[in-house]
Each structure stands twice: as structure tokens, then as C-alpha cells.
C-alpha positions as CSV (number, residue, x, y, z in Angstrom):
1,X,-29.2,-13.8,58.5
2,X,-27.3,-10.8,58.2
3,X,-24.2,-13.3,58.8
4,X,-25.2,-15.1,55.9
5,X,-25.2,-12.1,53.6
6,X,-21.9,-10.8,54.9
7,X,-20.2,-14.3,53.8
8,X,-22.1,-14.3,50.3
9,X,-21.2,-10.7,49.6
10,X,-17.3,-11.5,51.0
11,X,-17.5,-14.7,48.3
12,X,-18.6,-12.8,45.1
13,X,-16.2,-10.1,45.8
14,X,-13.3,-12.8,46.1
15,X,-14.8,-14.3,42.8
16,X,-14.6,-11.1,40.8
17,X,-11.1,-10.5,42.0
18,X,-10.2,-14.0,41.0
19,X,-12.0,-13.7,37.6
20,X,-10.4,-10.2,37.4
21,X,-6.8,-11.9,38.1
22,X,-7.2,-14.5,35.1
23,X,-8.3,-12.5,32.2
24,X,-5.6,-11.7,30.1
25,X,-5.6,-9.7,26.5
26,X,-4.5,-12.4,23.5
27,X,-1.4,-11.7,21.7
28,X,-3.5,-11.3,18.5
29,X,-5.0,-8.5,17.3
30,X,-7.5,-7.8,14.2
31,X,-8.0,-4.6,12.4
32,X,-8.9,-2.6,9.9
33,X,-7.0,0.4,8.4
34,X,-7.6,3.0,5.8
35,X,-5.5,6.3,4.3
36,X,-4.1,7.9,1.3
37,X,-1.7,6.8,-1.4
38,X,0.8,8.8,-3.6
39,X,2.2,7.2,-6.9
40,X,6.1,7.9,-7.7
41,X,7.6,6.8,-10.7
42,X,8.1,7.7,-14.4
43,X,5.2,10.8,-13.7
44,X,5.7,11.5,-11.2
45,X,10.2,11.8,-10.7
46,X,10.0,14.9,-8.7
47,X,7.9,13.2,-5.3
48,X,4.7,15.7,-6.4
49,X,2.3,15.6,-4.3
50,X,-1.1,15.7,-6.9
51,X,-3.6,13.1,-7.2
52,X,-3.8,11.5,-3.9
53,X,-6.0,8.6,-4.3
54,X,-7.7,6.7,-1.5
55,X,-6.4,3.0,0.3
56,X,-9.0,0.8,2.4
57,X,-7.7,-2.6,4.2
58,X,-7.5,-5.4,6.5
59,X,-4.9,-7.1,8.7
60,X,-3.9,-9.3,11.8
61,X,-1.1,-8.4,14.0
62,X,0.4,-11.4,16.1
63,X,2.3,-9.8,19.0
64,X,5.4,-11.8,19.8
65,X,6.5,-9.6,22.4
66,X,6.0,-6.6,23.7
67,X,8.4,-4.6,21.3
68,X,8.1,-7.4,18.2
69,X,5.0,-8.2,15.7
70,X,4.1,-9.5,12.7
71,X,1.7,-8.3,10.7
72,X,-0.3,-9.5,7.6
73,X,-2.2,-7.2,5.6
74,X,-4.4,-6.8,2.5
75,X,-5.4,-3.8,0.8
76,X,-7.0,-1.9,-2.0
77,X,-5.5,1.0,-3.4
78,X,-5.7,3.3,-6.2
79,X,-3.2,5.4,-7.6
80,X,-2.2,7.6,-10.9
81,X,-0.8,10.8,-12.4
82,X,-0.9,13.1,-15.3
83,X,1.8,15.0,-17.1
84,X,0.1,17.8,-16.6
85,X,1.4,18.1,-12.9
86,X,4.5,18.0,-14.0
87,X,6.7,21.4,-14.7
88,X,9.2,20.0,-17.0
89,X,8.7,21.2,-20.4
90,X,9.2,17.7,-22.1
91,X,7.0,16.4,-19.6
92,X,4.4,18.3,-19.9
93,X,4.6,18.0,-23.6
94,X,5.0,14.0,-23.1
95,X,1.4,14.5,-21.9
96,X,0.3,11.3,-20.5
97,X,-1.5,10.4,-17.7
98,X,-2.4,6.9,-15.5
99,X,-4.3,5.3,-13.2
100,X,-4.7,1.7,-11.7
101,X,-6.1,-0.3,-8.7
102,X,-4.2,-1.9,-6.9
103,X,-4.7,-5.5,-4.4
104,X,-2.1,-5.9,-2.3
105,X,-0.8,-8.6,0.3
106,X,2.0,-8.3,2.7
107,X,3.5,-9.7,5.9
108,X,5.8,-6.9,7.5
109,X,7.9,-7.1,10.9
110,X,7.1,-4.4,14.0
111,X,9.6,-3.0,16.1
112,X,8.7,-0.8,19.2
113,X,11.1,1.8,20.6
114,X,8.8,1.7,23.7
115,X,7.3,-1.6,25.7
116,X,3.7,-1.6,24.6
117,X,0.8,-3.2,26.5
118,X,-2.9,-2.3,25.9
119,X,-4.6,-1.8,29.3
120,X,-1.2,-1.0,30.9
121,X,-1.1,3.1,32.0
122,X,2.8,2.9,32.0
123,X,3.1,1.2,28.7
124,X,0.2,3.4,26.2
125,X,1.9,4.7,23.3
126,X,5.1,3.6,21.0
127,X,7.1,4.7,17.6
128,X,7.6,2.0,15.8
129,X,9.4,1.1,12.3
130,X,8.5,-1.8,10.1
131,X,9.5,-3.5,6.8
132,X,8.3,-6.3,5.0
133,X,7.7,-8.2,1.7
134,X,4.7,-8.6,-0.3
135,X,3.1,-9.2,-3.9
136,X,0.6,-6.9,-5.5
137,X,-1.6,-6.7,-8.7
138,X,-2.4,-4.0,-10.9
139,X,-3.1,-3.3,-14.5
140,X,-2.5,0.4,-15.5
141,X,-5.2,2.0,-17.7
142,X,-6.0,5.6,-19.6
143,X,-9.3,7.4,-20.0
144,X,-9.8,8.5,-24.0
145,X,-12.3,10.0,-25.6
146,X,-14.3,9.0,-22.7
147,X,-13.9,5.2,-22.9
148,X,-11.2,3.6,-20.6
149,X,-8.0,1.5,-22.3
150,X,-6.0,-0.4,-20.6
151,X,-2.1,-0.1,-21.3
152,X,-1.0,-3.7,-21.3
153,X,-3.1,-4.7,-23.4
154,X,-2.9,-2.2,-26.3
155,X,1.1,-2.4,-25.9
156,X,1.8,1.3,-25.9
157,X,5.7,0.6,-25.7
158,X,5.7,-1.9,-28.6
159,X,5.3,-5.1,-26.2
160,X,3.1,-6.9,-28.5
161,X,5.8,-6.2,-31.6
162,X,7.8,-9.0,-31.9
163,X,10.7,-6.8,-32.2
164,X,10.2,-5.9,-28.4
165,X,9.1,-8.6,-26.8
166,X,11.5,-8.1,-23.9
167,X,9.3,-5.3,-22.8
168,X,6.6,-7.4,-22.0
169,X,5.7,-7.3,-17.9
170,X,2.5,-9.1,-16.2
171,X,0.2,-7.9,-13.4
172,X,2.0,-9.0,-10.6
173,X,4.8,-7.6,-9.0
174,X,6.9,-8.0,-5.8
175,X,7.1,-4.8,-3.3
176,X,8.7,-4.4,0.1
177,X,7.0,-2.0,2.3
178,X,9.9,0.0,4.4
179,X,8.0,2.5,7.0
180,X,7.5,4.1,10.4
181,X,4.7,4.5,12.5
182,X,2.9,5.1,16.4
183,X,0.5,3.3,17.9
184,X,-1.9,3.6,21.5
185,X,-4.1,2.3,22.9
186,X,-7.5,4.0,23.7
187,X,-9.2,1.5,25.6
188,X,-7.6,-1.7,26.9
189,X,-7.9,-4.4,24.0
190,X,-8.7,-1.2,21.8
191,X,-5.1,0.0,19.9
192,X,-4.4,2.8,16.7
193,X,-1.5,3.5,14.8
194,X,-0.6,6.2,12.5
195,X,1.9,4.8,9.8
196,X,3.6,5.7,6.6
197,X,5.3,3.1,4.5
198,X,6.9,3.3,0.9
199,X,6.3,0.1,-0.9
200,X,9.6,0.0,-3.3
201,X,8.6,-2.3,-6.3
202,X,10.4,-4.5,-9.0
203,X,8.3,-2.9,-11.7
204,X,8.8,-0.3,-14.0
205,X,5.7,-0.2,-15.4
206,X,3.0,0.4,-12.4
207,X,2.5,3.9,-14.7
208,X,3.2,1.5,-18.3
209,X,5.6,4.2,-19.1
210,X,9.6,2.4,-18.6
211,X,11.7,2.9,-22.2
212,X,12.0,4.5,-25.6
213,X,9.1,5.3,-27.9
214,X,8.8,2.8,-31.3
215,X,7.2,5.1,-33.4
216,X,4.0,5.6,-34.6
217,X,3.8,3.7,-37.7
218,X,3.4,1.0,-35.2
219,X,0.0,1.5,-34.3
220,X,-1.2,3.5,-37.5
221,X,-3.3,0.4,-39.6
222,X,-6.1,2.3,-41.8
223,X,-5.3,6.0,-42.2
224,X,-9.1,6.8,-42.6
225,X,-10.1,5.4,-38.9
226,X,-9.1,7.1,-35.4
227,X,-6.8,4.2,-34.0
228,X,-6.6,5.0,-30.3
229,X,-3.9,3.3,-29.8
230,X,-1.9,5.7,-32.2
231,X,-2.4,8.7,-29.9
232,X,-2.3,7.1,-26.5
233,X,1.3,5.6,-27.3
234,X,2.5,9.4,-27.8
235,X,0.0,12.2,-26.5
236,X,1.8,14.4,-27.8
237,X,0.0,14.1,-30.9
238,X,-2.8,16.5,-29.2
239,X,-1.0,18.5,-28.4
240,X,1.2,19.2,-31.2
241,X,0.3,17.6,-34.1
242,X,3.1,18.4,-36.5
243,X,6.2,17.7,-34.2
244,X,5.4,15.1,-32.0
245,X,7.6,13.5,-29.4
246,X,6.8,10.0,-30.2
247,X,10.1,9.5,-32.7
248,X,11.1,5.5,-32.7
249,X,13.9,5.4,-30.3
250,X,13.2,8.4,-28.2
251,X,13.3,8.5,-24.4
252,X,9.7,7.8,-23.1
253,X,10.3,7.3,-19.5
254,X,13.1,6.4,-17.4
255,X,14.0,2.2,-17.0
256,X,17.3,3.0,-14.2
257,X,14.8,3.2,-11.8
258,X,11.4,1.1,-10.4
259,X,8.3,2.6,-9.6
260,X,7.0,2.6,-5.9
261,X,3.8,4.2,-4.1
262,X,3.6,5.4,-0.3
263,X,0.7,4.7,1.7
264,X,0.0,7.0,5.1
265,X,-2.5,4.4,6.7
266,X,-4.9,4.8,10.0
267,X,-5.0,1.7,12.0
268,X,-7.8,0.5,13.9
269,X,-7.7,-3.1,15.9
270,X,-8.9,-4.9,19.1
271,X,-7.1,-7.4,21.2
272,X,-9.7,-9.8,22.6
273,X,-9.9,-10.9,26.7
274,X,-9.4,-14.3,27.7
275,X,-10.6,-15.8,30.1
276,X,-8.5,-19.1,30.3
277,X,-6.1,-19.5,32.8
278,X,-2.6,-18.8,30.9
279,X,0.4,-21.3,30.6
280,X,3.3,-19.9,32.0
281,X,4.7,-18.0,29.4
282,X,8.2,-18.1,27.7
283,X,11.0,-15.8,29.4
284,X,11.0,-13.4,26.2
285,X,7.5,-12.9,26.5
286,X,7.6,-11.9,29.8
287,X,11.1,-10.2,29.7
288,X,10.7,-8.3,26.8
């Protein structure tokens, strides 16, 4: 008897070893990630560091290696600025102010300084740097008098004048995410990362402020009714009434350069176990 249980305890030993032995982590990973993002742009020229707005989003990483990914992400974002931030004079005369959501999409490239495995003691942390390409929507809008506005639509630079139809811009833009980052593991098949990445755009007008004022005659229809339009084109008008900025012509933001937002994201994801006996696996899996 005691024979017996010997041989079945030696058999479910063996059997944990040998289920123990053929689990492997899959080269995919899912997460979720969430941070702060900082506007820069026509606003915001000087990289100031006011209204940091929140960022919330979703992504799989497909390890190729262990020192390449690839990663596809969405996320939501908000950002904005005021001219009040700014210490310019003009600026801060200029007085206007932004905000938008944003929904972006974006497949970005990983590569580790250090071999990374999750589970593996000699092989827990890395730096990393990434870059990428993606597409994003957003649509730029003001508070006034307590309602909201939204810029495109009201054609605060003159983009629904015929004479400057070339200002016109959509929703959608291009940006390519260009960052650096570190990532662990805390429990096998349990990573985080820490990463910062500044998505460079091919839009001016995230913050709907790119060219030259076209004066306010342009928006002034019935002199005896508060046209809103009229005073968010040039804010000025607030502030000083009898001189404002808002002269047709006039520098109103800066069109040499595109607007672009940062994003300093948490990572959270989890590698799953299986259980399948593995194919061998190619030599740069295994080599790299």
C-alpha cells in the first residue's frame, strides 16, 4: 500500500513538472494605459506647462522579439490653453483660449535597450524608445457667455468667406508619436511601462488659431444683436474695446509651424500562459 502511494505521489510530481515545462507566456499582450496631456502650439509657443488635461486608452502589444514590438493603441484625450498663461504682452492681449477632445489611433514600433522577458529574474526591466504613425480627430471649441462654440464651424479665421477658402481644415489629422519609455514586469505575464511621447501633427489648427486676422466687419451682421462670433474671432474686443488687435491682415497665430501634444502615459498589460506545446520557434525569436 504504501508502495502504491509512493508511485502515485512520484507520478503527479513528474506531471506538474512536465505541465510546468510546457507553459509558455504568448507573445501578445493587452493593456490598458492612462496619463496626462500637454497641448503645444499657437498658445502655447513657449512649452508652458498650464492646463494639463487628462488621457485614458487601450492597446495590444505583439512582441516580435525580445527587444522589438508593435503596438496599436486607441485613446481619448483632452487638451487646451488660454492666453492668459501666456506672458507675452500681445499674447495676453490676443486673449483667446481652446479646448478639444481628442480620439486617437496609432501603431508605433518598440525598441528595448535591454532583453525583456516577463517571468525571467535576469531579464525584468528595460528603456525603451518608440515612434509610430497615427490619425486623430478633434474639433476645437470655446466657452462664451457660458454656452460652448465650436471654432470650425463659426470660421473664426475667415474659412467660410469665400475669399479664404484655403484656410479651410477638417477633423482629422495625421500625427507620429516619437517617444521613450520603461517597462517591468511585476508578476510574470503582468508588465508596466512609464512612457512619454510627443505626437508631432500635420495640423495647424488643433488650437483653430494658424494665420492673419480678416477683420471684424466679417462677422458684424445686425449692429443691434451680440454676434458671438464677432468677439470670439478677436478677444481682444473685451478687453480693449477701442483698439482691438483683430485688424484684417494682422498676425493671429503662427502658420511656419504645426501644432503637436505630448502624452506621459502609465501602461498596464498581461501576457497570457499557454499551455500548448510550442512549435519550434524561429532563430530570431530565440536569438534575440
Amino acid at each position: 500500500m504504501l508502495k502504491k502511494w509512493f508511485v502515485i505521489c512520484l507520478l503527479l510530481i513528474g506531471a506538474e513538472n512536465v505541465a510546468q515545462a510546457q507553459y509558455f507566456y504568448r507573445w501578445t499582450e493587452l493593456g490598458v494605459s492612462g496619463g496626462a496631456t500637454q497641448y503645444f502650439g499657437d498658445l502655447n509657443d513657449n512649452y508652458g506647462f498650464h492646463n494639463i488635461r487628462e488621457n485614458v486608452g487601450v492597446f495590444c502589444r505583439y512582441n516580435l522579439n525580445h527587444y522589438l514590438a508593435l503596438r496599436f493603441s486607441a485613446n481619448y484625450a483632452r487638451v487646451g490653453y488660454d492666453d492668459k498663461y501666456n506672458k507675452n504682452p500681445y499674447q495676453n492681449e490676443r486673449n483667446l483660449n481652446f479646448q478639444s477632445n481628442i480620439f486617437d489611433a496609432t501603431v508605433q514600433a518598440e525598441f528595448n535597450f535591454f532583453r525583456f522577458e516577463t517571468g525571467n529574474l535576469d531579464n525584468e526591466w528595460t528603456p525603451y524608445i518608440t515612434g509610430g504613425i497615427g490619425g486623430f480627430y478633434y474639433d476645437p471649441y470655446t466657452i462664451f457667455n457660458g454656452d460652448k462654440y465650436y471654432l470650425r464651424g463659426i470660421g473664426t479665421e475667415g474659412q467660410n468667406l469665400p475669399a479664404y477658402a484655403d484656410r479651410k481644415y477638417t477633423n482629422f489629422a495625421l500625427c507620429f508619436p516619437i517617444g521613450v519609455g520603461v517597462k517591468w514586469w511585476l508578476l510574470p505575464g503582468v508588465n508596466m511601462g512609464l512612457e512619454i511621447t510627443d505626437r508631432l501633427t500635420t495640423t495647424d489648427y488643433l488650437d483653430d488659431v494658424s494665420t492673419t486676422y480678416v477683420g471684424a466687419n466679417n462677422f458684424a451682421s445686425d449692429p443691434s444683436v451680440i454676434n458671438p462670433t464677432y468677439y470670439i474671432q478677436d478677444r481682444s474686443l473685451l478687453k480693449n474695446p477701442s483698439d482691438p488687435l483683430g485688424r484684417a491682415g494682422k498676425q493671429r497665430g503662427n502658420s511656419a509651424t504645426k501644432d503637436q501634444y505630448v502624452m506621459l502615459q502609465l501602461h498596464l498589460s498581461v501576457q497570457l500562459r499557454t499551455y500548448k506545446c510550442p512549435v519550434t520557434p524561429p532563430y530570431w525569436r530565440t536569438h534575440y
